[in-house]
PDB file of N, CA, C and O in Angstrom, chain B, residues numbered from 101:
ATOM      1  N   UNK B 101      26.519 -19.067   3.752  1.00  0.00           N
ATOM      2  CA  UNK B 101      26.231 -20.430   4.154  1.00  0.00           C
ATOM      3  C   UNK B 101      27.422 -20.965   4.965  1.00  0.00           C
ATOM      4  O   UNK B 101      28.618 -20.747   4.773  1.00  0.00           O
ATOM      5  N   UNK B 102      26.850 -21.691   5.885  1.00  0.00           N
ATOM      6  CA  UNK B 102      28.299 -22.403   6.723  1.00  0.00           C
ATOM      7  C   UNK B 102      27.886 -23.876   6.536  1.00  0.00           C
ATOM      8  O   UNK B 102      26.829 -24.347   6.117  1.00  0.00           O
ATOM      9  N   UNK B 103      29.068 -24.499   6.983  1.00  0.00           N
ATOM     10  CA  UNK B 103      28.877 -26.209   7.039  1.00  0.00           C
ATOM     11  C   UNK B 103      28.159 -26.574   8.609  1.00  0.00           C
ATOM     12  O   UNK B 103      28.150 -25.884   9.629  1.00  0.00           O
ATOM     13  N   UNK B 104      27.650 -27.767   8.380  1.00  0.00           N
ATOM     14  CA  UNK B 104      27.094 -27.726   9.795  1.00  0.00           C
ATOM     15  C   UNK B 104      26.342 -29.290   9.604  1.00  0.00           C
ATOM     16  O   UNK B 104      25.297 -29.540   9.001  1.00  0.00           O
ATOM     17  N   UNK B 105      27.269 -30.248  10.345  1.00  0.00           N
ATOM     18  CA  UNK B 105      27.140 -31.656  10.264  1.00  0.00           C
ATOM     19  C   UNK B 105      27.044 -32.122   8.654  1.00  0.00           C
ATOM     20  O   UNK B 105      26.206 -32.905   8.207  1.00  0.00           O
ATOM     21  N   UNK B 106      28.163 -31.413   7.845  1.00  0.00           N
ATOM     22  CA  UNK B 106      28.021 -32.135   6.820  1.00  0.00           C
ATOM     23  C   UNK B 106      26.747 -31.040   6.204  1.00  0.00           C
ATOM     24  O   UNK B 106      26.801 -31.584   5.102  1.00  0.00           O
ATOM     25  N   UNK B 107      26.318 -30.615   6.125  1.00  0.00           N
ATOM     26  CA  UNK B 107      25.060 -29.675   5.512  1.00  0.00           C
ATOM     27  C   UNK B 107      25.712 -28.538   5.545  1.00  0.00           C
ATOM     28  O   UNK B 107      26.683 -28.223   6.233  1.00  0.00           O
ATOM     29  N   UNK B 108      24.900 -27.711   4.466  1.00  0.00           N
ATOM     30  CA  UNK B 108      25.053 -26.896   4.473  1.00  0.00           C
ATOM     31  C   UNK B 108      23.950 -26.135   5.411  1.00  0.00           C
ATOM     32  O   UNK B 108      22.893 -26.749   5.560  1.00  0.00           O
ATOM     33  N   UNK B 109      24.099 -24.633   6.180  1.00  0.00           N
ATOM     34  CA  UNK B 109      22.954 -24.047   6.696  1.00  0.00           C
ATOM     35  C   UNK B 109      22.684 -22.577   6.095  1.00  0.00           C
ATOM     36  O   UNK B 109      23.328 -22.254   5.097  1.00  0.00           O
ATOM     37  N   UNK B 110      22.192 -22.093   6.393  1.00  0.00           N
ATOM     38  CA  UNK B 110      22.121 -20.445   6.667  1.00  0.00           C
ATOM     39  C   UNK B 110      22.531 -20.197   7.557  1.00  0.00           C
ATOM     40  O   UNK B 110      22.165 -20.781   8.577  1.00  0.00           O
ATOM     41  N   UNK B 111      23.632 -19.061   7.593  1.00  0.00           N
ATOM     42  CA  UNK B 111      24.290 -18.411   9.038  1.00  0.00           C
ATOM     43  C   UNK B 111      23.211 -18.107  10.068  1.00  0.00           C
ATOM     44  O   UNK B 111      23.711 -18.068  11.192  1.00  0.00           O
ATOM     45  N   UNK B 112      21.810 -17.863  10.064  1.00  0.00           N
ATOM     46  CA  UNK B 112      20.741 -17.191  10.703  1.00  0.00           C
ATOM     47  C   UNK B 112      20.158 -18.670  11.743  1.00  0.00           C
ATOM     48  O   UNK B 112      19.725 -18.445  12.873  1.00  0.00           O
ATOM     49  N   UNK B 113      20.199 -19.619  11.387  1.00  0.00           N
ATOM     50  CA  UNK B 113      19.675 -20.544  11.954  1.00  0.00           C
ATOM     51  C   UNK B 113      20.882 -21.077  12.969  1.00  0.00           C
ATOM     52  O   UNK B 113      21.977 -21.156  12.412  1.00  0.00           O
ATOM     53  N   UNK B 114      20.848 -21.465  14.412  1.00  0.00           N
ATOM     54  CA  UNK B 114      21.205 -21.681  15.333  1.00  0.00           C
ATOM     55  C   UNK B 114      21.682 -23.358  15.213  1.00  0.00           C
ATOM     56  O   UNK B 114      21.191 -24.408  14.798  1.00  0.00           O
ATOM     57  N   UNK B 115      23.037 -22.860  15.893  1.00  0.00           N
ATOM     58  CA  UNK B 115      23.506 -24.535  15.525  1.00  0.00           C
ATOM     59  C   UNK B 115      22.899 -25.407  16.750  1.00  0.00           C
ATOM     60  O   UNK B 115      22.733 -26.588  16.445  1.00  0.00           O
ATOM     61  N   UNK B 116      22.524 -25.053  18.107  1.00  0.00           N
ATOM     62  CA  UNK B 116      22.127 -26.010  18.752  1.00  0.00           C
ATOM     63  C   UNK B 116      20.532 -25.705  18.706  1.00  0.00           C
ATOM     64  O   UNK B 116      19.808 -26.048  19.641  1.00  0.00           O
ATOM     65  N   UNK B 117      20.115 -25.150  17.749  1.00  0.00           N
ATOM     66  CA  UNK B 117      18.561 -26.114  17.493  1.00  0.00           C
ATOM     67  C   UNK B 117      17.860 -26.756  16.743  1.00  0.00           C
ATOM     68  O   UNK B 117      17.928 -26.515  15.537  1.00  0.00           O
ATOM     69  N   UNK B 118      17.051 -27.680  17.194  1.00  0.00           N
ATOM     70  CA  UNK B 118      16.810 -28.544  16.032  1.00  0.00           C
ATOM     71  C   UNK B 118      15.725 -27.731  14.929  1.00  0.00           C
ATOM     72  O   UNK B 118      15.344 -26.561  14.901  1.00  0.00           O
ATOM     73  N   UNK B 119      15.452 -28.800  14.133  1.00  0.00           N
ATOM     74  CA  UNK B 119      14.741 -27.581  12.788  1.00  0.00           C
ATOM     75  C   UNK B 119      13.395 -27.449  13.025  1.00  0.00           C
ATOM     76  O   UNK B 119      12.697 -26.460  12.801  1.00  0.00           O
ATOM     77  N   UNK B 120      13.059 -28.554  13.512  1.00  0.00           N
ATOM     78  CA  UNK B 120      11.576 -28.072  14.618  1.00  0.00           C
ATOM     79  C   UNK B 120      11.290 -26.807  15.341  1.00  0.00           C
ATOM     80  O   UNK B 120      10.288 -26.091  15.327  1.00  0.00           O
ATOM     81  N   UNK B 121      12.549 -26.699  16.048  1.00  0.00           N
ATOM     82  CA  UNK B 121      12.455 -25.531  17.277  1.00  0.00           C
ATOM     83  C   UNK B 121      13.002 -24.163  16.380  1.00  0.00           C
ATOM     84  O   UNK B 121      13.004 -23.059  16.926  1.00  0.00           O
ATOM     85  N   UNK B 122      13.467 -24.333  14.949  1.00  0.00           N
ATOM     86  CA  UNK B 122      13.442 -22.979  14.223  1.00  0.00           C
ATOM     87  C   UNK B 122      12.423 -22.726  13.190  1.00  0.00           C
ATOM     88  O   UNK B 122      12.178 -21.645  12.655  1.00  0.00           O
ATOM     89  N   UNK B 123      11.853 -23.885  12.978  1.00  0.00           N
ATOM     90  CA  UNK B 123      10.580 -24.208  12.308  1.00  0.00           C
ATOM     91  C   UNK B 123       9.173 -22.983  13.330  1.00  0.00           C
ATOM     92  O   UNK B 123       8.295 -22.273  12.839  1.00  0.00           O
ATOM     93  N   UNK B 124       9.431 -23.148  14.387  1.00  0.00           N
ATOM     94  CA  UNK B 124       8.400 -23.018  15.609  1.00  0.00           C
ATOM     95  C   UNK B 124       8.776 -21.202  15.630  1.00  0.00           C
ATOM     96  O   UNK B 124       7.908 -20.332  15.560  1.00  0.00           O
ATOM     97  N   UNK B 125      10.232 -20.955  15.740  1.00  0.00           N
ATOM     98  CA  UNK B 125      10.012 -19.643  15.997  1.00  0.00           C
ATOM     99  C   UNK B 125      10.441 -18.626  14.638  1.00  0.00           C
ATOM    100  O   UNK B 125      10.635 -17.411  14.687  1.00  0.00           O
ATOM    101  N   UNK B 126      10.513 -19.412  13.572  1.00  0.00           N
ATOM    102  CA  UNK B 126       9.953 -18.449  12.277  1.00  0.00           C
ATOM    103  C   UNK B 126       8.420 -18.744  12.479  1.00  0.00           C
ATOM    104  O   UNK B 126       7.899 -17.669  12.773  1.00  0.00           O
ATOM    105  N   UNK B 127       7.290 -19.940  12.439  1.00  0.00           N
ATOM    106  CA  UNK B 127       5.977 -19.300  12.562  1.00  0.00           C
ATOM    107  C   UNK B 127       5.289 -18.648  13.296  1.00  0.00           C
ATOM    108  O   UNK B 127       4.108 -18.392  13.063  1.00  0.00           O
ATOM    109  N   UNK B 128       6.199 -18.114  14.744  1.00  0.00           N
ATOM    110  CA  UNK B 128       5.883 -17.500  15.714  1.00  0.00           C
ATOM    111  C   UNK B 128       6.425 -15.759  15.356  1.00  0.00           C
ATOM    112  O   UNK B 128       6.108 -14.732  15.956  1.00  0.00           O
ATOM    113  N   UNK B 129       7.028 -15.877  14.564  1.00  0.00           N
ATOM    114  CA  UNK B 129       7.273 -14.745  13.970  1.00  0.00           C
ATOM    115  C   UNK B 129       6.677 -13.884  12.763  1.00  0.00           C
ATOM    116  O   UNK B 129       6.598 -12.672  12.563  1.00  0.00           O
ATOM    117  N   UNK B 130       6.255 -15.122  11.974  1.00  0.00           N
ATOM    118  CA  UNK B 130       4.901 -15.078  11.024  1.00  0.00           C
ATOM    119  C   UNK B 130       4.007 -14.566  11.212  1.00  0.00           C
ATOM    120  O   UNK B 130       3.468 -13.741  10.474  1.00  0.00           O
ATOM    121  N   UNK B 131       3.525 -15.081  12.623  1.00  0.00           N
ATOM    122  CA  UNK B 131       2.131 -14.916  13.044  1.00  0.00           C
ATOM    123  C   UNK B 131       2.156 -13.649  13.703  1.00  0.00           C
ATOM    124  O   UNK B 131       1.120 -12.984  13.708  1.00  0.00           O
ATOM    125  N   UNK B 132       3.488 -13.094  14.421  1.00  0.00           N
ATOM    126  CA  UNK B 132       3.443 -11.805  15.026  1.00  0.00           C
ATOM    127  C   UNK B 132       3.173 -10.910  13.490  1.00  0.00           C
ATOM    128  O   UNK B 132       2.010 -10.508  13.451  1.00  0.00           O
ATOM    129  N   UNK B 133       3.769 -10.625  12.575  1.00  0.00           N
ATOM    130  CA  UNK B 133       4.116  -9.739  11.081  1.00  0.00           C
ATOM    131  C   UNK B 133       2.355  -9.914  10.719  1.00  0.00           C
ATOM    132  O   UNK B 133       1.707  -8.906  10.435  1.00  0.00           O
ATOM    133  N   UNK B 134       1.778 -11.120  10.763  1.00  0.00           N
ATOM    134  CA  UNK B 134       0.629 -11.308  10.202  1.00  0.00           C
ATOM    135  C   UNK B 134      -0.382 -10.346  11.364  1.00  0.00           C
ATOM    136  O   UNK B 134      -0.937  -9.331  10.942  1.00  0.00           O
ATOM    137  N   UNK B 135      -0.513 -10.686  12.534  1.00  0.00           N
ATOM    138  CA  UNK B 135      -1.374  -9.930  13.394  1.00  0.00           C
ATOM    139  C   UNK B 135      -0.869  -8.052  13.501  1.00  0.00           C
ATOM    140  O   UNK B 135      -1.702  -7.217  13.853  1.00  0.00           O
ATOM    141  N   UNK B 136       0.783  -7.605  13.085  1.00  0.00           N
ATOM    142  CA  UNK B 136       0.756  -6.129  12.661  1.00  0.00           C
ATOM    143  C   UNK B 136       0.110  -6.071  11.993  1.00  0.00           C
ATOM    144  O   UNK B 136      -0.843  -5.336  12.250  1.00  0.00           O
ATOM    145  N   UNK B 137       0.121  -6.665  10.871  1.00  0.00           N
ATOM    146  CA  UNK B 137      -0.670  -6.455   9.435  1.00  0.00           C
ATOM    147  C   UNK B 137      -2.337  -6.020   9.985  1.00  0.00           C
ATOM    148  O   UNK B 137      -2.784  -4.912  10.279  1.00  0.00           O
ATOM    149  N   UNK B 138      -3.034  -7.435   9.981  1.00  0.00           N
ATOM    150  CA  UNK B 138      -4.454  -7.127  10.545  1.00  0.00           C
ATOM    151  C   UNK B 138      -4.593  -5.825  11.221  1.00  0.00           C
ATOM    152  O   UNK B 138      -5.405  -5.082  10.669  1.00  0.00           O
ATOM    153  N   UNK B 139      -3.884  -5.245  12.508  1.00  0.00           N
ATOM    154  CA  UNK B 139      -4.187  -4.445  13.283  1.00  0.00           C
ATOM    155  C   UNK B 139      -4.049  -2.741  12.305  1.00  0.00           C
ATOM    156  O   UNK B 139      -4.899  -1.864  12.462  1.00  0.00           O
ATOM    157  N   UNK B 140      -2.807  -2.567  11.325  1.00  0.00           N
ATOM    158  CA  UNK B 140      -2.773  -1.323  10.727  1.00  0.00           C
ATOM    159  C   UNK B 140      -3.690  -1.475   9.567  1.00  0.00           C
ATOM    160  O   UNK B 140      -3.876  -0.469   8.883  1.00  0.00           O
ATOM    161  N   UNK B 141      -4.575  -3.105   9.087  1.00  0.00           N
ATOM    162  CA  UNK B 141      -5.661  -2.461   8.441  1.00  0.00           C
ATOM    163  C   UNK B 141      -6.716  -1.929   8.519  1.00  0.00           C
ATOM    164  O   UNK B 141      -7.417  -1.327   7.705  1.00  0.00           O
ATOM    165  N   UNK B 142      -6.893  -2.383  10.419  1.00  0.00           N
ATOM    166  CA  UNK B 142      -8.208  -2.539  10.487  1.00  0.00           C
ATOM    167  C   UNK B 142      -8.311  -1.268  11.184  1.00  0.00           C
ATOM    168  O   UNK B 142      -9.472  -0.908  11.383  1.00  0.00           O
ATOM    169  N   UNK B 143      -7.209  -0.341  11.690  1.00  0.00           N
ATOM    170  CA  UNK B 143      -7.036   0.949  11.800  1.00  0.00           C
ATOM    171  C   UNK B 143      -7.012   1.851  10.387  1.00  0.00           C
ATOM    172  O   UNK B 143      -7.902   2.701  10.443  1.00  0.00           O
ATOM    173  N   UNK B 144      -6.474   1.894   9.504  1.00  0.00           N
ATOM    174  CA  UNK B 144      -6.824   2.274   7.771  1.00  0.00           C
ATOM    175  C   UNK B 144      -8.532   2.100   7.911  1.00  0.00           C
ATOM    176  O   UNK B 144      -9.272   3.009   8.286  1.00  0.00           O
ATOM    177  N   UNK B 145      -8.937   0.859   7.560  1.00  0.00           N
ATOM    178  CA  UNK B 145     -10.052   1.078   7.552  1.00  0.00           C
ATOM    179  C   UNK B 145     -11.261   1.646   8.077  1.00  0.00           C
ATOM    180  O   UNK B 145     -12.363   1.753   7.540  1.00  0.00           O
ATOM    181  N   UNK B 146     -10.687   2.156   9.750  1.00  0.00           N
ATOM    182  CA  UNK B 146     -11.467   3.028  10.343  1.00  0.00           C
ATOM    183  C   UNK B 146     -11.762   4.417  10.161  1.00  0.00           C
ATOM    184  O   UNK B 146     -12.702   5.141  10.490  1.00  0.00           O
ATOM    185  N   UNK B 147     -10.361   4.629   9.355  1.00  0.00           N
ATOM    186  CA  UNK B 147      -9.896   6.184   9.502  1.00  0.00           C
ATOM    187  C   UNK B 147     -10.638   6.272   7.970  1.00  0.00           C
ATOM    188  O   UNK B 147     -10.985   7.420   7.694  1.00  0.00           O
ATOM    189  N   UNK B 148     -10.938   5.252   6.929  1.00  0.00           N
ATOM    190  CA  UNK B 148     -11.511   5.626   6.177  1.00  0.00           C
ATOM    191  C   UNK B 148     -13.061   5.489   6.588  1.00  0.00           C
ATOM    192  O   UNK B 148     -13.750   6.399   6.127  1.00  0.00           O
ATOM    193  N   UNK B 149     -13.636   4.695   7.234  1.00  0.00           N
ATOM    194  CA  UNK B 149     -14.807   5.291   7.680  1.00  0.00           C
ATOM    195  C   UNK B 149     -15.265   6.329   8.050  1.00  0.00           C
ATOM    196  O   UNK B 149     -16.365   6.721   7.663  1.00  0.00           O
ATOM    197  N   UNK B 150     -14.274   7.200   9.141  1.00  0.00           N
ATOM    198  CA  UNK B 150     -14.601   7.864   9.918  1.00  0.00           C
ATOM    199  C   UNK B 150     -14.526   9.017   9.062  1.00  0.00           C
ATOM    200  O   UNK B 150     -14.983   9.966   9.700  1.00  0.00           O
ATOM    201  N   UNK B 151     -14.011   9.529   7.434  1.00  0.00           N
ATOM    202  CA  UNK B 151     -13.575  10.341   6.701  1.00  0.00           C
ATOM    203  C   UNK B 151     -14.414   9.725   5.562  1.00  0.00           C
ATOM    204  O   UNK B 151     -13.950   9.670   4.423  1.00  0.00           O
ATOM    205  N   UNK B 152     -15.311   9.388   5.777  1.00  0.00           N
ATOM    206  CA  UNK B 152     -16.218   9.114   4.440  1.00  0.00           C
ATOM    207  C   UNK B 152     -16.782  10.296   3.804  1.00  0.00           C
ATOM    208  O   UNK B 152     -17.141  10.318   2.627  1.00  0.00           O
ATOM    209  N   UNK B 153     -16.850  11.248   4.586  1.00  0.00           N
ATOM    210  CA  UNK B 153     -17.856  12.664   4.127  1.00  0.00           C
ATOM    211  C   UNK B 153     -17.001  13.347   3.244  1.00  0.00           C
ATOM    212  O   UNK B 153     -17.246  13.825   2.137  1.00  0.00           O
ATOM    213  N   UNK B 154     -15.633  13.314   4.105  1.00  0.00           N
ATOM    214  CA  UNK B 154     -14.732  14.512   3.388  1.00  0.00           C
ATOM    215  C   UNK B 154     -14.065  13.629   2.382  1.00  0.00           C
ATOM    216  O   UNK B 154     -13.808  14.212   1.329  1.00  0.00           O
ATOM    217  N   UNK B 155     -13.649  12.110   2.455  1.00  0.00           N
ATOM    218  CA  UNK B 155     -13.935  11.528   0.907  1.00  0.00           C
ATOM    219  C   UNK B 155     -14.705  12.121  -0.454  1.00  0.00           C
ATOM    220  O   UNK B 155     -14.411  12.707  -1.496  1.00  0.00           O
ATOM    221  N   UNK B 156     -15.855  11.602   0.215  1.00  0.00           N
ATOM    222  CA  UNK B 156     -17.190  12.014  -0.826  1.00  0.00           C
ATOM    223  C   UNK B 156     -16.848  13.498  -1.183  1.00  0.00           C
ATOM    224  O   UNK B 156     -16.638  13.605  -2.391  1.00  0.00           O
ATOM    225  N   UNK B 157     -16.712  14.833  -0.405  1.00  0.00           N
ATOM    226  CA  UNK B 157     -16.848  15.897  -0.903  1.00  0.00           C
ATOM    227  C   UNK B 157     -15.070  16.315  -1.863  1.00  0.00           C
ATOM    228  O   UNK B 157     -14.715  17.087  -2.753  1.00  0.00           O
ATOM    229  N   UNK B 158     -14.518  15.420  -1.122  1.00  0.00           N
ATOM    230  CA  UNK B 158     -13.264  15.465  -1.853  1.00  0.00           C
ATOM    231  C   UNK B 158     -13.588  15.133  -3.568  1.00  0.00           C
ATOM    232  O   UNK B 158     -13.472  16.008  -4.426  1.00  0.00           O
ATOM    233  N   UNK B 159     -14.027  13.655  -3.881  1.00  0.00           N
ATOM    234  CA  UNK B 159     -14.495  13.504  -5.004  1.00  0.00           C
ATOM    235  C   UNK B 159     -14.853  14.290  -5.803  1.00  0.00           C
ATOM    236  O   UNK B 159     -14.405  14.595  -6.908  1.00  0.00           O
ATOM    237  N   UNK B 160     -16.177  14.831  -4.898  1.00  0.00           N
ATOM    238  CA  UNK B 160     -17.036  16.128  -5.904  1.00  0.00           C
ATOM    239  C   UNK B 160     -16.022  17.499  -6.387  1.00  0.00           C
ATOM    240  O   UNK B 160     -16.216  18.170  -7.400  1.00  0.00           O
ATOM    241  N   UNK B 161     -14.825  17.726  -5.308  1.00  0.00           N
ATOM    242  CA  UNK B 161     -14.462  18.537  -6.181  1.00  0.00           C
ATOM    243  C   UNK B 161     -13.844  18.560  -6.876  1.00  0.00           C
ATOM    244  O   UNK B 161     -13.613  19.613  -7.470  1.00  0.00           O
ATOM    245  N   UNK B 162     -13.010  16.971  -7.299  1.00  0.00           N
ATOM    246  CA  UNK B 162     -12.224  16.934  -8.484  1.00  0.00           C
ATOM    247  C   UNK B 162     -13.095  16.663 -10.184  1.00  0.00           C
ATOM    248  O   UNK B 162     -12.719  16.812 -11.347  1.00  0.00           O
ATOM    249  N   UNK B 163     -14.362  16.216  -9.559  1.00  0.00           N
ATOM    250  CA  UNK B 163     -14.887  16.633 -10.881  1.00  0.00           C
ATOM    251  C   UNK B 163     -15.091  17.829 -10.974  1.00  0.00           C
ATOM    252  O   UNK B 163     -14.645  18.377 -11.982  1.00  0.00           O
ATOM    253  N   UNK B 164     -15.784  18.606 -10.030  1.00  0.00           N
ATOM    254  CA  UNK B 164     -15.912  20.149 -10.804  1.00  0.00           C
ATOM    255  C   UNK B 164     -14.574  20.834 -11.164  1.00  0.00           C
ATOM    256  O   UNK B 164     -14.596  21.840 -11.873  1.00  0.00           O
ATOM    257  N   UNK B 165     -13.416  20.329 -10.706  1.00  0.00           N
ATOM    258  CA  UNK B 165     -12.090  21.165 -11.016  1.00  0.00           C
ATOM    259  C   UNK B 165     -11.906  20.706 -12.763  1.00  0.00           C
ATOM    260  O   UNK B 165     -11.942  21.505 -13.699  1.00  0.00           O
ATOM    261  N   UNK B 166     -11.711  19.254 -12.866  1.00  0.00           N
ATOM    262  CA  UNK B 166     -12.166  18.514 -14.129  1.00  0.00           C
ATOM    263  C   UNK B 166     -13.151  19.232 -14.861  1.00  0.00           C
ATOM    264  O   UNK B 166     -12.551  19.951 -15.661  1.00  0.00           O
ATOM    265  N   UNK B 167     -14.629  19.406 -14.985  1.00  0.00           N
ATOM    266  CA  UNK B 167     -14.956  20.013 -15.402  1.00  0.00           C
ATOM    267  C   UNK B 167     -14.997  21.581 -16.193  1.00  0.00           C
ATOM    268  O   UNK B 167     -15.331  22.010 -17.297  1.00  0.00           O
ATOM    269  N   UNK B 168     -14.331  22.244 -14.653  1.00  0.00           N
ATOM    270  CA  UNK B 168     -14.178  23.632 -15.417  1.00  0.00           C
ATOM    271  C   UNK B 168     -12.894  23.764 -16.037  1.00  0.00           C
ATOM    272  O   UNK B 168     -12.801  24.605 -16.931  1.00  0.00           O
ATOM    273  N   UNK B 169     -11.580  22.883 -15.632  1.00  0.00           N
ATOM    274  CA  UNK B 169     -10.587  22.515 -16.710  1.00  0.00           C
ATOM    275  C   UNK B 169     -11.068  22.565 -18.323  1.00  0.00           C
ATOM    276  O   UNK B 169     -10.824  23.270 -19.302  1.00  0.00           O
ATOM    277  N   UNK B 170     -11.843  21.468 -18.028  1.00  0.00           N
ATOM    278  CA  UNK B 170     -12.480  20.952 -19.680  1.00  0.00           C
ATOM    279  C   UNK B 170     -13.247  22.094 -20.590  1.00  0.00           C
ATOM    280  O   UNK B 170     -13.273  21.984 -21.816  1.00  0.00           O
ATOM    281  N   UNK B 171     -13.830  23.128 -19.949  1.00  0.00           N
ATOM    282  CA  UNK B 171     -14.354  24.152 -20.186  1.00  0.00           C
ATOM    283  C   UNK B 171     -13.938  24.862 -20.702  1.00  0.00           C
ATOM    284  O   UNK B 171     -14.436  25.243 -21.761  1.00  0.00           O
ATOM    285  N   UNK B 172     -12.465  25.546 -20.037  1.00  0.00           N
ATOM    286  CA  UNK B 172     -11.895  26.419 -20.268  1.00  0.00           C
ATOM    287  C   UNK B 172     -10.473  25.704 -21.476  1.00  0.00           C
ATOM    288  O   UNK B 172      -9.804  26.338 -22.292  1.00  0.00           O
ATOM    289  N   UNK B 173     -10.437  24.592 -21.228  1.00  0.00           N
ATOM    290  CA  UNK B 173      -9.411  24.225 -22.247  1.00  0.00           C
ATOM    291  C   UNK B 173     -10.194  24.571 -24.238  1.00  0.00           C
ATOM    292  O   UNK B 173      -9.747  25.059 -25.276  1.00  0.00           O
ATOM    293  N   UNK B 174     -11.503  23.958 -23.792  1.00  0.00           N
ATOM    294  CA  UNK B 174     -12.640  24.368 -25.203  1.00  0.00           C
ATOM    295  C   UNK B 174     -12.470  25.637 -25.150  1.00  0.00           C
ATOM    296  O   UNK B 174     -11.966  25.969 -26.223  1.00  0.00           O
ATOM    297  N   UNK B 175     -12.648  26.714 -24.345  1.00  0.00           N
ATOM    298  CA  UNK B 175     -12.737  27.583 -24.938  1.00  0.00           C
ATOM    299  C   UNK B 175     -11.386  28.546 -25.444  1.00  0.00           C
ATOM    300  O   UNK B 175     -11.484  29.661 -25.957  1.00  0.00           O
ATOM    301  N   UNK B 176     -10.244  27.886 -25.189  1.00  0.00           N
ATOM    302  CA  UNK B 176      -9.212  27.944 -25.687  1.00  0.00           C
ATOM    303  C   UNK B 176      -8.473  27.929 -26.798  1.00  0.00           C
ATOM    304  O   UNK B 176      -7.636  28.696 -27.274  1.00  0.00           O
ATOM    305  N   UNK B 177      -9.169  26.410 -27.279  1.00  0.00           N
ATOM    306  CA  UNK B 177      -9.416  25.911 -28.352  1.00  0.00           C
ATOM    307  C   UNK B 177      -9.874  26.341 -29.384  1.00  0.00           C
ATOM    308  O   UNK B 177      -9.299  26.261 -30.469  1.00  0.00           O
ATOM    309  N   UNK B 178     -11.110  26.920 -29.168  1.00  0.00           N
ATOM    310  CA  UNK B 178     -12.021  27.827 -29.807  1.00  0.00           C
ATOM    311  C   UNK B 178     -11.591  29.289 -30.712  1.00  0.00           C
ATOM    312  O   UNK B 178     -11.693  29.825 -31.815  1.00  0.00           O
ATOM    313  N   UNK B 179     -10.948  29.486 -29.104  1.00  0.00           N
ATOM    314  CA  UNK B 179     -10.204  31.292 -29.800  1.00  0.00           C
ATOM    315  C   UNK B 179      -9.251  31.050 -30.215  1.00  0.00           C
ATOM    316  O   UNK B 179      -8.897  32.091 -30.768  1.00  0.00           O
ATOM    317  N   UNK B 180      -8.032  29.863 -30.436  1.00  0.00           N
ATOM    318  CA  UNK B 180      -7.131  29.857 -31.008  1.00  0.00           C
ATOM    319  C   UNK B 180      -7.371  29.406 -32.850  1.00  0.00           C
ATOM    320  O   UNK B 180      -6.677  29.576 -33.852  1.00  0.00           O
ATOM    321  N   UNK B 181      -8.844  28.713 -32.565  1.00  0.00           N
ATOM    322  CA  UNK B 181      -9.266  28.444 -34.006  1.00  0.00           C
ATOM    323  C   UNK B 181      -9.426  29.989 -34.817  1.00  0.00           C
ATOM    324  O   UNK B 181      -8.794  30.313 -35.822  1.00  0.00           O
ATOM    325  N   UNK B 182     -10.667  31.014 -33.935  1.00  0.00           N
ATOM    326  CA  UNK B 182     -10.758  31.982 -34.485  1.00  0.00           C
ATOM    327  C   UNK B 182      -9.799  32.804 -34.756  1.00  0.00           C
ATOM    328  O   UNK B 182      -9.906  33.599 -35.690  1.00  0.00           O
ATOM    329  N   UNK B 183      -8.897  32.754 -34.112  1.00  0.00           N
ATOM    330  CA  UNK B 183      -7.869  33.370 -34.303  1.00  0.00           C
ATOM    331  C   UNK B 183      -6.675  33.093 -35.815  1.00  0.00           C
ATOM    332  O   UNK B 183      -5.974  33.886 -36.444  1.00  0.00           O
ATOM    333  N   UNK B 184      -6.857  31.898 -35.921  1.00  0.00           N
ATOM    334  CA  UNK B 184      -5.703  30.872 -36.907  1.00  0.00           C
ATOM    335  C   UNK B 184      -6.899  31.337 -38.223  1.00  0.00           C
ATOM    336  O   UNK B 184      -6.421  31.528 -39.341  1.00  0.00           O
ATOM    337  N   UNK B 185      -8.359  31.493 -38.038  1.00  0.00           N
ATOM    338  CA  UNK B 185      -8.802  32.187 -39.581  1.00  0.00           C
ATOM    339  C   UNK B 185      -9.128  32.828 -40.098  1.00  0.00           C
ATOM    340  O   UNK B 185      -9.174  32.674 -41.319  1.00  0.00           O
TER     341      UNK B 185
END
């Protein structure tokens, strides 16, 4: 913080402007961060459109991997029972 007419400021804010004119170009800076934003979602969201299939088949194969996991963990289970009597 520096002094600045008796106030205190933030070093970042400009001593010859008024707080209007830093008011103006933090929301002009806002609005740039806000319109990146929009533009890399609305690119995300394409790329998940455009990959909906291999989504979907992606899905399917983590259940069948899940599945035959679960399978083979039972039957694991199983022979370690027969085994223990």
């Amino acid at each position: 913080m520096t002094k600045y007419n008796g106030k205190e400021r933030r070093r970042w804010m400009v001593s010859d402007k008024t707080d209007r004119e830093i008011l103006l170009v933090i929301a002009e800076r806002l609005e740039n961060h806000l319109n990146n934003f929009e533009s890399h979602k609305t690119s995300f969201d394409n790329h998940l459109l455009d990959d909906k299939k291999s989504f979907a088949f992606l899905n399917k194969s983590v259940y069948i991997g899940m599945g035959i996991l679960a399978v083979v963990n039972f039957l694991g289970i199983a022979t370690i029972i027969k085994i223990l009597k």
